[in-house]
N, C-alpha and C positions, 0 to 999 in steps of 0.2 A: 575855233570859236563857234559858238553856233548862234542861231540867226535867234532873234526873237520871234516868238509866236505872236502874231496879231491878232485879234480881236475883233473880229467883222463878220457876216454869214456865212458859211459856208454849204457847198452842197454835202449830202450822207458821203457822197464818194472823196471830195476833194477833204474832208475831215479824215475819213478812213485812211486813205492814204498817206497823210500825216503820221498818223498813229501806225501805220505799217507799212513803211514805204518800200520793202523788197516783195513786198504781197503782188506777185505775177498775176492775181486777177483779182482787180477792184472788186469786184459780187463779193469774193471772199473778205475780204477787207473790210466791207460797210456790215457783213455778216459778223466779222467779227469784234468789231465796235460794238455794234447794237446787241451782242450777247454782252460784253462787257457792260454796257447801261443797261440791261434787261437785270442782269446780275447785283447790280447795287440799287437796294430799296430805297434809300433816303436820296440819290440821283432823280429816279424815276416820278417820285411823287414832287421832288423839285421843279421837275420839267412839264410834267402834269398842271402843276401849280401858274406856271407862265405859259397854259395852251397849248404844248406841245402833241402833237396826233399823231402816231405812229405811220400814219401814211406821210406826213410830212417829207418832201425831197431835199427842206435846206433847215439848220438851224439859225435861231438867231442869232445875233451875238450878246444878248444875254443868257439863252441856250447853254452858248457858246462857252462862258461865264464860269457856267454850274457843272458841265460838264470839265472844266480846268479845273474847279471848285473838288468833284468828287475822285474824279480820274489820274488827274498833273497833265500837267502841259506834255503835247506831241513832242 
């Protein structure tokens, strides 16, 4: 059975890792999420749209939101 996703901030890594949890090294992980949001146009001007700044270290959890919104849940 698997757990529910929750809905609260997260850091780029503790999301990444989510989304790729056999990924032996977080760097690659948050790299390869953020290709994945780099990758979907109508994500990025979402996220854009609620403030989001690519140096940003955590999303929000309306971020959070839009990225479940374009992606699907981890």
């Amino acid at each position: 059975m698997k757990d529910t996703f929750v809905i609260r901030s997260y850091s780029k890594k503790e999301l990444s890792l989510c989304y790729f949890p056999t990924s032996e090294n977080p760097h690659s992980a948050v790299n390869r999420l953020m290709a994945w949001i780099n990758r979907c146009e109508p994500l990025c001007k979402a996220l854009e749209a609620e403030g989001y700044q690519k140096t940003s270290k955590w999303f929000s959890p309306r971020e959070i939101r839009l990225i479940i919104q374009y992606l699907g849940e981890p």
